[in-house]
Chimera marker file (.cmm) of the C-alpha trace (Angstrom):
<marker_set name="trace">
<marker id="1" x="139.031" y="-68.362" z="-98.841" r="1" g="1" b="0" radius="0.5"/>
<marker id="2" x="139.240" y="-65.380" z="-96.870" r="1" g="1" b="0" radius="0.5"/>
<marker id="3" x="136.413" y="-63.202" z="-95.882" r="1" g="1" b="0" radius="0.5"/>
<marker id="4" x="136.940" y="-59.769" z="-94.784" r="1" g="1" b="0" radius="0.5"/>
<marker id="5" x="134.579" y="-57.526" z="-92.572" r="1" g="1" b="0" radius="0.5"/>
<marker id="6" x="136.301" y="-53.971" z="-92.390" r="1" g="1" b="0" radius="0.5"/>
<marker id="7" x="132.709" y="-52.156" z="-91.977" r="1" g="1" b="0" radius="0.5"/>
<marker id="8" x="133.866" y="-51.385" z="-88.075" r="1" g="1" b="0" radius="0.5"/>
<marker id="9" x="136.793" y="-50.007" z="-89.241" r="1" g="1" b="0" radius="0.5"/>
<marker id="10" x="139.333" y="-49.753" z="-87.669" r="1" g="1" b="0" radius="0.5"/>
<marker id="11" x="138.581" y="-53.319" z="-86.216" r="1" g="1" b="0" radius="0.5"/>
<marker id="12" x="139.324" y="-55.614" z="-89.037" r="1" g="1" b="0" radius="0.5"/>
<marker id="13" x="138.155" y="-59.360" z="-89.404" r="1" g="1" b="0" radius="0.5"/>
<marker id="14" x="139.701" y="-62.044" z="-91.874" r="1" g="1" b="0" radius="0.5"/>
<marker id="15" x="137.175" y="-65.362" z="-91.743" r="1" g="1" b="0" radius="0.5"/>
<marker id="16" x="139.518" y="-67.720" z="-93.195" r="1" g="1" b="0" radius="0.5"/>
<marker id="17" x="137.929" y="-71.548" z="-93.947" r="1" g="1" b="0" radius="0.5"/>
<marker id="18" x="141.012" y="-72.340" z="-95.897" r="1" g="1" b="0" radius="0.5"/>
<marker id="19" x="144.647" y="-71.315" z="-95.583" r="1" g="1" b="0" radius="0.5"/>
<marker id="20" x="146.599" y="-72.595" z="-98.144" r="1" g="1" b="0" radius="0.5"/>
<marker id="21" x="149.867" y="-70.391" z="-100.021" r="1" g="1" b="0" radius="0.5"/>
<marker id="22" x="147.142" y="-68.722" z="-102.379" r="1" g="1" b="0" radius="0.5"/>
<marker id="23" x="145.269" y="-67.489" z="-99.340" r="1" g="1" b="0" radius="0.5"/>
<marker id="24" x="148.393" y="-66.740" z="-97.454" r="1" g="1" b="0" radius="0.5"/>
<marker id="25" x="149.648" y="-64.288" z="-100.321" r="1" g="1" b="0" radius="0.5"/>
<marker id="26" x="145.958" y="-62.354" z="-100.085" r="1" g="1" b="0" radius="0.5"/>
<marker id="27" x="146.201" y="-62.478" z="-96.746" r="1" g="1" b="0" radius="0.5"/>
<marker id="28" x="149.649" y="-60.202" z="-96.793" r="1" g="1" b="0" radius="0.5"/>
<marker id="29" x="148.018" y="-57.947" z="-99.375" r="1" g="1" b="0" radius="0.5"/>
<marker id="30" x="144.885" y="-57.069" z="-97.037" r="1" g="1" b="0" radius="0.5"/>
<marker id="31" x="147.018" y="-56.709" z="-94.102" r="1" g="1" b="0" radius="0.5"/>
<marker id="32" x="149.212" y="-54.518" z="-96.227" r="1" g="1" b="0" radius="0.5"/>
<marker id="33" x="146.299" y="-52.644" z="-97.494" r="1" g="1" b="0" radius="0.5"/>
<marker id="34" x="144.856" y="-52.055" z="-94.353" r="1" g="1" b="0" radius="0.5"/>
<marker id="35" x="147.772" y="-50.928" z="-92.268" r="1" g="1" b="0" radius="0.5"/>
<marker id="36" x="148.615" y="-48.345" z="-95.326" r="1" g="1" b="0" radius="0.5"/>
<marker id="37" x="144.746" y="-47.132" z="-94.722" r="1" g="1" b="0" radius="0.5"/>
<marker id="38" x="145.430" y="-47.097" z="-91.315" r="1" g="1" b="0" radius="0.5"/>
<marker id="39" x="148.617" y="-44.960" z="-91.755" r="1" g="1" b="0" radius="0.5"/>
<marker id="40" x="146.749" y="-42.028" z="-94.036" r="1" g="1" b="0" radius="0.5"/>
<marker id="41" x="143.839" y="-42.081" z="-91.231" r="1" g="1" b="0" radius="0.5"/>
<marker id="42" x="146.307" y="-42.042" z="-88.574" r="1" g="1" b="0" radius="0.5"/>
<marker id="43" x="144.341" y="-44.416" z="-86.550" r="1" g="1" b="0" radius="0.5"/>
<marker id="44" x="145.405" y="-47.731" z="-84.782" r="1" g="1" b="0" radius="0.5"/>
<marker id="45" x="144.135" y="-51.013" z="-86.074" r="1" g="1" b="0" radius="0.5"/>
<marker id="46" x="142.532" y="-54.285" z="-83.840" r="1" g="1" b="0" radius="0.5"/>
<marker id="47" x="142.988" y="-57.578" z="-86.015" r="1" g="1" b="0" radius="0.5"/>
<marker id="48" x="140.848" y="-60.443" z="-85.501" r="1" g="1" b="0" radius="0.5"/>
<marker id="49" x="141.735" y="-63.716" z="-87.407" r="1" g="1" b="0" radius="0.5"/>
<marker id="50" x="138.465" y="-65.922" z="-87.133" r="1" g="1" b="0" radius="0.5"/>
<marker id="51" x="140.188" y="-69.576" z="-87.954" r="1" g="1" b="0" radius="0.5"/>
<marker id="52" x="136.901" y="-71.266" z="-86.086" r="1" g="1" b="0" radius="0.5"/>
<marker id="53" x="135.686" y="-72.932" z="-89.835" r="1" g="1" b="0" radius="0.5"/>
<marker id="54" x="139.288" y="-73.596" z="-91.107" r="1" g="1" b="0" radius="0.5"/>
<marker id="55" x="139.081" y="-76.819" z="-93.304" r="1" g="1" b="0" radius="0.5"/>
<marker id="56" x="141.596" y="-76.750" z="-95.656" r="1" g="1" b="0" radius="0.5"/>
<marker id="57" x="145.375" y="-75.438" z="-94.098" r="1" g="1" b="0" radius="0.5"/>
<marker id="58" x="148.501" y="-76.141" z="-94.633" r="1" g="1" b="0" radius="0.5"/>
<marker id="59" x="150.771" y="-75.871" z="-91.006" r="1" g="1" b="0" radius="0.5"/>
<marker id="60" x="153.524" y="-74.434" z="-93.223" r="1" g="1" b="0" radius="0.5"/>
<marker id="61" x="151.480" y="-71.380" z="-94.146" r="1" g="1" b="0" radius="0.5"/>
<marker id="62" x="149.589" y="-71.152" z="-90.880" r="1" g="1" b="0" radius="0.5"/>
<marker id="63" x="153.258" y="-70.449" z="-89.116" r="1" g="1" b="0" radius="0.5"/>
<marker id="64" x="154.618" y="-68.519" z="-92.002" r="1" g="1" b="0" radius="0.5"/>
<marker id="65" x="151.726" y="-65.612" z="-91.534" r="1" g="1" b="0" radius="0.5"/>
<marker id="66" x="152.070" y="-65.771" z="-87.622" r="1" g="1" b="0" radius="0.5"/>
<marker id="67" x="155.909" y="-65.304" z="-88.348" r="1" g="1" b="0" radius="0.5"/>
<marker id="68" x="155.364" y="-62.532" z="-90.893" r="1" g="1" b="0" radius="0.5"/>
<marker id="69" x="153.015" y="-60.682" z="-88.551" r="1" g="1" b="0" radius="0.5"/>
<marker id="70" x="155.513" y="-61.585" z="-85.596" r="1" g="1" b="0" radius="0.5"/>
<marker id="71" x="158.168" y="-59.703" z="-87.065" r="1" g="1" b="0" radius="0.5"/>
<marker id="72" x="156.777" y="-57.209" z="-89.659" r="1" g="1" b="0" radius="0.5"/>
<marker id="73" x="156.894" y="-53.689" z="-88.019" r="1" g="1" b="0" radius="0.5"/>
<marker id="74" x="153.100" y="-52.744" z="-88.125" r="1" g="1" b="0" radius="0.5"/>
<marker id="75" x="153.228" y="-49.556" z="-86.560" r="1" g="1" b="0" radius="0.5"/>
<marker id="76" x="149.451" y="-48.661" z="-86.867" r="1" g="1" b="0" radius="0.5"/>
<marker id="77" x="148.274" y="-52.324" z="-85.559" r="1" g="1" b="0" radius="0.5"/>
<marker id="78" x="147.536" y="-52.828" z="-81.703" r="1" g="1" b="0" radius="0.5"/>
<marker id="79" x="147.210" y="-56.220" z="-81.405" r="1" g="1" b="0" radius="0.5"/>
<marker id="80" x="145.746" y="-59.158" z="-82.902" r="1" g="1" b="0" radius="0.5"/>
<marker id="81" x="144.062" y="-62.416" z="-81.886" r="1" g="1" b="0" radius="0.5"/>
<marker id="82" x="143.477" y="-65.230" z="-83.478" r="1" g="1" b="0" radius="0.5"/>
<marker id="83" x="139.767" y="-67.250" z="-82.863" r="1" g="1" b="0" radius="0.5"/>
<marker id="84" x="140.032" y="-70.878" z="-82.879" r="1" g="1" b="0" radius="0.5"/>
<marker id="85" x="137.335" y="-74.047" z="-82.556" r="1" g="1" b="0" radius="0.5"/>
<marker id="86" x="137.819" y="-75.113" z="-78.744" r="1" g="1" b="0" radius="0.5"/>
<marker id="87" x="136.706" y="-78.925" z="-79.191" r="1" g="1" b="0" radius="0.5"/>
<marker id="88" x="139.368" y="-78.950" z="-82.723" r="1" g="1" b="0" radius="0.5"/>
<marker id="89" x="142.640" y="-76.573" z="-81.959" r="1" g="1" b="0" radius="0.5"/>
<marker id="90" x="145.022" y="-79.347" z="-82.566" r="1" g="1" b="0" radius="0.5"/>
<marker id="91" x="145.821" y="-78.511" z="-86.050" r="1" g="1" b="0" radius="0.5"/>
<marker id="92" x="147.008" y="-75.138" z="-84.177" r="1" g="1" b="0" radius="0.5"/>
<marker id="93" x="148.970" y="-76.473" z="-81.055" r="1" g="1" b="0" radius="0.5"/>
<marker id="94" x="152.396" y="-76.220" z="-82.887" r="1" g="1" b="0" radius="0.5"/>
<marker id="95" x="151.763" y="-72.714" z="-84.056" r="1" g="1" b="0" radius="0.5"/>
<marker id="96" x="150.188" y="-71.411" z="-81.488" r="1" g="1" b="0" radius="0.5"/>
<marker id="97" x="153.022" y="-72.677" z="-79.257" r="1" g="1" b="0" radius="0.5"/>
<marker id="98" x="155.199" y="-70.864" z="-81.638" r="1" g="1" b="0" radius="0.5"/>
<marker id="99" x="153.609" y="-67.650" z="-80.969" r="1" g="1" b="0" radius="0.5"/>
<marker id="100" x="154.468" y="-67.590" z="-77.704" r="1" g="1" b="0" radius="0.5"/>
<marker id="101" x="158.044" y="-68.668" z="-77.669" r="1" g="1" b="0" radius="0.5"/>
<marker id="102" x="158.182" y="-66.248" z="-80.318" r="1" g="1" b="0" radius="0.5"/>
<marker id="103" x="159.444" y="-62.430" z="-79.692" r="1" g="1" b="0" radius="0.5"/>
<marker id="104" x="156.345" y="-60.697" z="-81.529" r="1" g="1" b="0" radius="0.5"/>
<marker id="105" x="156.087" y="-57.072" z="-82.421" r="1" g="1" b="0" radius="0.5"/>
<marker id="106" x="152.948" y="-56.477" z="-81.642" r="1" g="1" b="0" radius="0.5"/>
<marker id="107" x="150.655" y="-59.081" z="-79.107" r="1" g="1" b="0" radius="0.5"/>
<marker id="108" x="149.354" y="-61.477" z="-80.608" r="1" g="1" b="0" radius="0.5"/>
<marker id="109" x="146.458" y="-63.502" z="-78.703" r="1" g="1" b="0" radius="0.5"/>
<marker id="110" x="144.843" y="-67.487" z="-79.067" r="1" g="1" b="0" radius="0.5"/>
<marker id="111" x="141.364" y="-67.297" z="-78.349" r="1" g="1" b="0" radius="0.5"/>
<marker id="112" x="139.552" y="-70.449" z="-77.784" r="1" g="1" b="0" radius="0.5"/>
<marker id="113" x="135.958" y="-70.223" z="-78.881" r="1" g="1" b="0" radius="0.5"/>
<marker id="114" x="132.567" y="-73.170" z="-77.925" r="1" g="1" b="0" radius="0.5"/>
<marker id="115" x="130.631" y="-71.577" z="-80.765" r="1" g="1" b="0" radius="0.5"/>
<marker id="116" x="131.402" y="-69.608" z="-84.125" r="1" g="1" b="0" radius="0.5"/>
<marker id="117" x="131.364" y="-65.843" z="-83.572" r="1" g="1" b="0" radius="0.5"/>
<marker id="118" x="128.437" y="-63.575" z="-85.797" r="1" g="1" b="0" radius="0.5"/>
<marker id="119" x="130.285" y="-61.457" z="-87.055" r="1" g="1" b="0" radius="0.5"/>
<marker id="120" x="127.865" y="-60.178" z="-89.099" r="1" g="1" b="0" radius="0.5"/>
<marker id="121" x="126.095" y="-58.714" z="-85.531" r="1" g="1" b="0" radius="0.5"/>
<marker id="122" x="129.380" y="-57.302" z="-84.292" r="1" g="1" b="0" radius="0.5"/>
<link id1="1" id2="2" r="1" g="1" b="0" radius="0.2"/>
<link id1="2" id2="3" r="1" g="1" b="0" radius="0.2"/>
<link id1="3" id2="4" r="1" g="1" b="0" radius="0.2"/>
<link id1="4" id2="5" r="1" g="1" b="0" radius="0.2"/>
<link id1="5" id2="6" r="1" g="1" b="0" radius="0.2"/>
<link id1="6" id2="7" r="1" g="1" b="0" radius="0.2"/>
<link id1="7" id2="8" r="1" g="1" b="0" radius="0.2"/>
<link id1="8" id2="9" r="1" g="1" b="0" radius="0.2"/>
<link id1="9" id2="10" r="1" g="1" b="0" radius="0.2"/>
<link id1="10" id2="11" r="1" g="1" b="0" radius="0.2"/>
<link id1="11" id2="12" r="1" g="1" b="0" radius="0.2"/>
<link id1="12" id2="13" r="1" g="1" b="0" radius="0.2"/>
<link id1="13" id2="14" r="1" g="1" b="0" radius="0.2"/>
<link id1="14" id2="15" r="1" g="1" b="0" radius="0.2"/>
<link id1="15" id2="16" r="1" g="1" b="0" radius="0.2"/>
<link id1="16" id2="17" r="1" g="1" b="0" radius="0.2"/>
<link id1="17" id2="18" r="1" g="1" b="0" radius="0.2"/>
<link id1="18" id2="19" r="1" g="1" b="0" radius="0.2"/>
<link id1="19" id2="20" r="1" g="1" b="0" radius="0.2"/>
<link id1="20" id2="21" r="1" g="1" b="0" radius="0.2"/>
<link id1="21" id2="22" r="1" g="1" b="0" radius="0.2"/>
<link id1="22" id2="23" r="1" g="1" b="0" radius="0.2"/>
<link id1="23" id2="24" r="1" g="1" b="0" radius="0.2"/>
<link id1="24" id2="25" r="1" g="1" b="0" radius="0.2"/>
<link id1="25" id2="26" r="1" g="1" b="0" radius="0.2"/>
<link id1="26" id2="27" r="1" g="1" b="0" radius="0.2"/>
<link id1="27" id2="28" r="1" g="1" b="0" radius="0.2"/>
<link id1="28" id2="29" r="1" g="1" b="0" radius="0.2"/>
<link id1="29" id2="30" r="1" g="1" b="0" radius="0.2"/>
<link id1="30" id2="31" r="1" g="1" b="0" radius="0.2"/>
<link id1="31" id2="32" r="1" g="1" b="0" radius="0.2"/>
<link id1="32" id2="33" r="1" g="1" b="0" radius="0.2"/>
<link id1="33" id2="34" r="1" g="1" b="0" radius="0.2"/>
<link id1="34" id2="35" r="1" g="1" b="0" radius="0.2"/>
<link id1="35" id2="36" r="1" g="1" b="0" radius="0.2"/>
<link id1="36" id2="37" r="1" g="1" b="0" radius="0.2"/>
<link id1="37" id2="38" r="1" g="1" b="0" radius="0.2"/>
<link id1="38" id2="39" r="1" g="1" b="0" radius="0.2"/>
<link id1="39" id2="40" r="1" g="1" b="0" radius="0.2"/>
<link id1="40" id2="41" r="1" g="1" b="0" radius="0.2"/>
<link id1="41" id2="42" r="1" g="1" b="0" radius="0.2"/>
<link id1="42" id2="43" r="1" g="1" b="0" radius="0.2"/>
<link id1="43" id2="44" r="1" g="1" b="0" radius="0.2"/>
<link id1="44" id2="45" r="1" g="1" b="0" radius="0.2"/>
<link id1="45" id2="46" r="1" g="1" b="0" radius="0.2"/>
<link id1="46" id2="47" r="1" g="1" b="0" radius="0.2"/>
<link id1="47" id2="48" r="1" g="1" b="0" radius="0.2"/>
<link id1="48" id2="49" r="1" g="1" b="0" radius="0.2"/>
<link id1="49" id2="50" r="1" g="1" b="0" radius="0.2"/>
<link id1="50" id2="51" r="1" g="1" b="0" radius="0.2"/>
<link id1="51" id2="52" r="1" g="1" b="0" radius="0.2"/>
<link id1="52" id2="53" r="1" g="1" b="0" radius="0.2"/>
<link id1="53" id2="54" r="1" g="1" b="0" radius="0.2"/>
<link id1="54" id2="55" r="1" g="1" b="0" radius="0.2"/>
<link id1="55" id2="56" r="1" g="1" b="0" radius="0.2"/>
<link id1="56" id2="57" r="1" g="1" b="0" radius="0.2"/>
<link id1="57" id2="58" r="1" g="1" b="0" radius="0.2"/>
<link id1="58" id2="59" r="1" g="1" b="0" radius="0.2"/>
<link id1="59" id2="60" r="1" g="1" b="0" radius="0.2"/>
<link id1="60" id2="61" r="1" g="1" b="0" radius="0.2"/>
<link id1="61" id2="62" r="1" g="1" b="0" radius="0.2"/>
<link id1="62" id2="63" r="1" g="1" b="0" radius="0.2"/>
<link id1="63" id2="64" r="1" g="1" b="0" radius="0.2"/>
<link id1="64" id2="65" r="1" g="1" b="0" radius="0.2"/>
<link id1="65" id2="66" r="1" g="1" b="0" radius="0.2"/>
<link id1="66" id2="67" r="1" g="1" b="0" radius="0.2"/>
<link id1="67" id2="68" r="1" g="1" b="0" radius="0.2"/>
<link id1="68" id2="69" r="1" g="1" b="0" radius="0.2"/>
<link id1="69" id2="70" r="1" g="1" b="0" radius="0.2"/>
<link id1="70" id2="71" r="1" g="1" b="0" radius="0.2"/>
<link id1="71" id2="72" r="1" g="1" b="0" radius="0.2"/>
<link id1="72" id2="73" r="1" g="1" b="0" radius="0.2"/>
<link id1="73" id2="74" r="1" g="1" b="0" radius="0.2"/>
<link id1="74" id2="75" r="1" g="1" b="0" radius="0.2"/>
<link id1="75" id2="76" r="1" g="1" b="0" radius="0.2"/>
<link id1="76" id2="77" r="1" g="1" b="0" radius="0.2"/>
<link id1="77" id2="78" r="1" g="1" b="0" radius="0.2"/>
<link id1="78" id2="79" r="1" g="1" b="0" radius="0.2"/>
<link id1="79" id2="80" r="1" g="1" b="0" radius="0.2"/>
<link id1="80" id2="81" r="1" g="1" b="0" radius="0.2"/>
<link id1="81" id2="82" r="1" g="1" b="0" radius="0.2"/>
<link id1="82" id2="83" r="1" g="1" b="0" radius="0.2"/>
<link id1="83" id2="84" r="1" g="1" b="0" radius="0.2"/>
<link id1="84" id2="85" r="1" g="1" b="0" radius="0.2"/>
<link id1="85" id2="86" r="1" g="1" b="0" radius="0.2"/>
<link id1="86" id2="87" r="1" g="1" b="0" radius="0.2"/>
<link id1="87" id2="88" r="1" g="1" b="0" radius="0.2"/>
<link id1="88" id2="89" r="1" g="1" b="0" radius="0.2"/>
<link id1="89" id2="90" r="1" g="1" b="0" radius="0.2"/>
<link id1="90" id2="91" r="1" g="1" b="0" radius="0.2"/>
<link id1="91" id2="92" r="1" g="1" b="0" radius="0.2"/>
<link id1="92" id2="93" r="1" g="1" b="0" radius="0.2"/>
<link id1="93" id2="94" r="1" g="1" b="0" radius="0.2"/>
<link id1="94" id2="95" r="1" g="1" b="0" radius="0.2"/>
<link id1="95" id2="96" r="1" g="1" b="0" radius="0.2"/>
<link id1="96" id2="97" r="1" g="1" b="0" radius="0.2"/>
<link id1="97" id2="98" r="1" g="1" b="0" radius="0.2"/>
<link id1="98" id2="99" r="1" g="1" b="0" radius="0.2"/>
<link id1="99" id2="100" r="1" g="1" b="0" radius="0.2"/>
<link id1="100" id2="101" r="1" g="1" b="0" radius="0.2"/>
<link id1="101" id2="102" r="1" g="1" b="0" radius="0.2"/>
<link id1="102" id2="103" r="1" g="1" b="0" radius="0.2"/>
<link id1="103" id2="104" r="1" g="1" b="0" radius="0.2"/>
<link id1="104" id2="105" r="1" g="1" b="0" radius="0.2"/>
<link id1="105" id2="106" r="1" g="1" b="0" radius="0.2"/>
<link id1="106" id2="107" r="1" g="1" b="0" radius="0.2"/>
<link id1="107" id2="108" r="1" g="1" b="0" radius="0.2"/>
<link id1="108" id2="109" r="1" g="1" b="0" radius="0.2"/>
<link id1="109" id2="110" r="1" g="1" b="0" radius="0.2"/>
<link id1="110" id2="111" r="1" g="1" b="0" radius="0.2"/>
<link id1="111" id2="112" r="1" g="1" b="0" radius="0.2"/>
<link id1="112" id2="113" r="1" g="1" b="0" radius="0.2"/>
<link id1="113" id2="114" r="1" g="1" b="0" radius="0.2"/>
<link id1="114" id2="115" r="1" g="1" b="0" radius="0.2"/>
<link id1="115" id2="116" r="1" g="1" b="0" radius="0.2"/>
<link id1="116" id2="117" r="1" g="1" b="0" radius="0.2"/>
<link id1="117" id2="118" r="1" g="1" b="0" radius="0.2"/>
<link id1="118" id2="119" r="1" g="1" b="0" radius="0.2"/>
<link id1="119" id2="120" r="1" g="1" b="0" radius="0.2"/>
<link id1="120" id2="121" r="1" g="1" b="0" radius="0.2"/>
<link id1="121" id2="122" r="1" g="1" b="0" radius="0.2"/>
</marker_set>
């Protein structure tokens, strides 16, 4: 399930507690939609990926979406991180590591979180 804040437009952040192909495929459609609404405001776009809850994932999915962002020419999108549980980012050790041997288009940043962000008080 993916929950999206875009109220701070143009900072946009996808809560994700499960990340399987169904939730990939959304996932491409709201960055899609958001980098076209990005283009007719002609504004630049912050991405935050808030995996902190993630239950459900498959690896295969979590690397294809860091691979499709990697390489997809988002001109309108600065940069984007990803937020991760500190105490339980093995599941994201491979991908991560990916990320970084990988030649991105735009950065693309791990962040390593003790506690769940509000995002509700951002």
């Amino acid at each position: 399930m993916i929950i999206t804040y875009d109220v701070l437009f143009p900072l946009i952040i996808y809560k994700i507690n499960n990340f399987q192909e169904t939730d990939y495929k959304t996932l491409i459609k709201q960055l899609a939609y958001h980098h076209n609404k990005a283009i007719s405001q002609k504004c630049f776009i912050n991405i935050y990926i808030d995996l902190y809850h993630l239950d459900d994932y498959s690896n295969y999915y979590l690397q294809q979406i860091i691979t499709y962002v990697s390489n997809y020419d988002y001109t309108k999108i600065n940069s984007v991180k990803i937020f991760i549980d500190k105490k339980n980012s093995t599941y994201l050790l491979k991908t991560s590591l990916y990320v970084s041997n990988s030649v991105s288009k735009i950065p693309i940043e791990l962040v390593e979180l003790d506690k769940p962000k509000n995002w509700n008080n951002k």
